[in-house]
C-alpha positions, 0 to 999 in steps of 0.5 A: 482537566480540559478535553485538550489535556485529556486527549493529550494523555490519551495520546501518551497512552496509546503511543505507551500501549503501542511501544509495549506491542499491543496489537493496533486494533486493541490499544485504538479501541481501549484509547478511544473507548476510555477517553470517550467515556471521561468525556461523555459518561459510560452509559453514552459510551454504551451506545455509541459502540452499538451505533457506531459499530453498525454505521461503521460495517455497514458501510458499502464501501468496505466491502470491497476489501475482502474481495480484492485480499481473495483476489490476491489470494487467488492470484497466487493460487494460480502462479500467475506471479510465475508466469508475470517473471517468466514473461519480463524475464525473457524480455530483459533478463539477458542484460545486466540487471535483468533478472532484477529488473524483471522482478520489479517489472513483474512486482508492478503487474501482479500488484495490479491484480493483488493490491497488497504489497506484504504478498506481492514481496511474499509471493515474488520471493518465492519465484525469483530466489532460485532465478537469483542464485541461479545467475550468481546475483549478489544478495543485496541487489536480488533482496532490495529489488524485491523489497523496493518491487514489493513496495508496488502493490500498495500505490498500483491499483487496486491498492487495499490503502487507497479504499482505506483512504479513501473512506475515510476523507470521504473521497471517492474510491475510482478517482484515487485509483487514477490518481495512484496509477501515474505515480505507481508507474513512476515508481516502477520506472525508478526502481528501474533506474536505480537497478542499472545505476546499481550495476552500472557501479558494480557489475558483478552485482548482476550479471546477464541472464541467457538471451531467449528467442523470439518465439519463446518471447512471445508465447511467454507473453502471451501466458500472461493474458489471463493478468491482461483480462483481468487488469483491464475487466477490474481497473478499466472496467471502474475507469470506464463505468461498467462497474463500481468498485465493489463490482469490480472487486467481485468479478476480478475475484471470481476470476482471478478463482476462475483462473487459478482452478483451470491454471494453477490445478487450486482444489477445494482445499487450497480455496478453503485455506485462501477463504480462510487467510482473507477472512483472517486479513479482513478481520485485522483490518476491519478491528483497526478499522473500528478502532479508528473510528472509536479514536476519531471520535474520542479526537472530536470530542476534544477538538485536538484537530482544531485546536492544532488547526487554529495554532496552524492558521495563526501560526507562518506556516503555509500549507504546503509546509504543513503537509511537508512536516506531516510527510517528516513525521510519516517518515520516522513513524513509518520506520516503526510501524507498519502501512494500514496502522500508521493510516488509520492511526494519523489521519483522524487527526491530520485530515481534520487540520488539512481539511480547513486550509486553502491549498489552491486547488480544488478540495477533491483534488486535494484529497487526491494529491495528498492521498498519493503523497501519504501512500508514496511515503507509507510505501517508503516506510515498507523498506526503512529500518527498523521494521521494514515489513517488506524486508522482515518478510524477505529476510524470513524467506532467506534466512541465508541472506545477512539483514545488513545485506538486505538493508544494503541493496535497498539504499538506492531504491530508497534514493529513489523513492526520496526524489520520487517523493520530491516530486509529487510534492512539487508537482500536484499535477503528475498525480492530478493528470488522470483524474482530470482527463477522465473527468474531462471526458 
């Protein structure tokens, strides 16, 4: 059996393993492991895991995941998502739509200070519901709002995938940050759109909110300056080169903790059960982590990649076509698996391919647009049946509310999402513009 046909069947197996619902991280590893061993004998394979495992964990770079998932721990610790919807709501909730449209708003500034889209939606839902039946929206406008505003906290930075990303094409953390920030902005801009479409055609879909005054506008913004500071020490701070990622992550959770025992009244109980639910995050992720590694070895060894590259290369494709297809097959996995798995588990072996073609740019920039590509379509995949996770979570919040519902009011944000996509691929330069000011000055 060659290496080629061994990696094909390890394939079989792992998607077999993943329709069973074994969890990611194990069936990655028993992949990876197993077809590690046919080709390299059990004794090689005993030492690989101990060499790999270490280089792996050891690597700097990965520290910075626990702190940024305890920073979004605190941050809903400490009702700082309450505070963003209050503020956006006192701005826009008096139009049509604007109780839908502050929750993107608020999705979009709590995903700056949270970097997971699972506990942006979590959290938002659990603020917003009462607002929504409060003014009568209908069930499918305030459930896709929140599964599409959701969907923020995975491009805005800091975003969890972007690190992941980013460590593994080898690419560096602060520039995929600036190049996600212009498209997670966009997104939030459509999401925007698509609301007042959506009550343009049915008004009653979501009526006005009561109109505040000024005053009340103001000291409502001003409630928010704790996000404020803490955006601007995390995100700037990288930006500007006070801190590295790492660092940064470290002071945005210090105070985003800060915050929560002064504001949201957290004691020791509630930072023991945020330690705890970052320690279980990160643990889920570091397995998948080390079963990707384990995987793309187990790809190497049987040069799959290559071989893929050599059949591209010889084949008419362009590789702008190449990544088109790659962006398809993103869309349908992206209906049955969820965000970090569907990353860690493809690109060992699209990186590889796309890493050996001319794109015309420069390969950090590269890098950059195709990273945003991948998240953007990944972030589709958030609120596309049959999964959906952001809508599952919802769905689990409102029992109330009827999944086709659900599935319902998502539809214009997914038209949305689908022109924003066209985008990005026909523009490289909406995602390249702010790497390429920053690295101007």
């Amino acid at each position: 059996m060659t290496p080629v046909e061994t990696g094909l069947i390890g394939i079989a197996i792992l998607l077999v393993m993943l329709f069973l619902r074994i969890p990611i991280g194990v069936a990655m590893i028993s992949v990876g492991l197993g077809g590690y061993a046919a080709l390299n004998g059990v004794g090689n394979t005993l030492n690989y895991i101990k060499t790999a495992t270490y280089w792996r964990f050891s690597t700097y770079d990965l520290s910075v995941i626990p702190m940024f998932l305890l920073m979004g721990e605190f941050a809903a610790g400490a009702g700082l998502s309450r505070s963003l919807f209050r503020a956006a709501a006192a701005m826009v909730g008096h139009r049509k739509g604007g109780i839908a449209i502050s929750v993107i708003a608020a999705c979009a500034a709590f995903g700056a200070i949270c970097g997971s889209s699972l506990a942006t939606a979590a959290t938002m839902t659990r603020v917003s519901l009462p607002e929504f039946s409060r003014y009568k929206y209908s069930p499918a406008l305030a459930t896709g709002s929140l599964a599409a505003g959701g969907t923020l906290g995975i491009l805005i930075p800091p975003s969890i995938a972007l690190v992941i990303y980013a460590i593994i094409v080898e690419g560096n953390i602060v520039s995929m940050f600036a190049a996600a920030l212009i498209p997670g902005l966009l997104a939030a801009c459509g999401y925007v759109v698509a609301t007042r479409v959506y009550v343009w055609l049915n008004p009653e879909a979501g009526p006005a909110g009561e109109r505040i005054g000024g005053r009340e506008r103001v000291l409502a913004l001003i409630e928010t300056w704790p996000i404020a500071l803490i955006f601007f020490l995390v995100i700037g701070g990288i930006y500007l080169g006070w801190f590295t990622p790492t660092e940064a992550a470290a002071i945005g959770a210090f105070g985003t903790g800060a915050v929560a025992v002064w504001r949201g009244g957290m004691r020791w109980e509630g930072f023991i059960e945020a330690v705890l639910r970052t320690a279980s995050a990160t643990a889920m992720i570091f397995l998948i982590v080390l079963g990707a590694e384990f995987l793309n070895s187990f790809f190497a060894l049987t040069r799959i990649s290559m071989e893929a590259a050599d059949w591209i290369t010889t084949s008419s494709l362009s590789p702008f076509m190449v990544v088109a297809v790659i962006m398809v097959i993103y869309l349908i996995l992206g209906c049955v698996m969820d965000s970090l798995s569907m990353i860690l588990l493809t690109l060992p072996i699209f990186w590889p391919i796309l890493s050996t073609m001319d794109f015309g740019m420069d390969p950090e920039h590269m890098k950059m647009w195709f990273g945003v590509l991948v998240l953007v379509v990944v972030e589709f995949g958030l609120i596309t049946p049959p999964v959906g996770l952001n809508i599952a979570i919802i769905g689990s919040m409102a029992p109330h509310i009827a999944t086709r519902d659900i599935y319902r009011g998502v539809v214009p944000f997914i038209v949305s999402d689908i022109v924003r996509i066209a985008l990005l691929f026909f523009f490289p330069i909406i995602s390249l513009a702010l790497p390429l000011l920053l690295g101007a000055r």
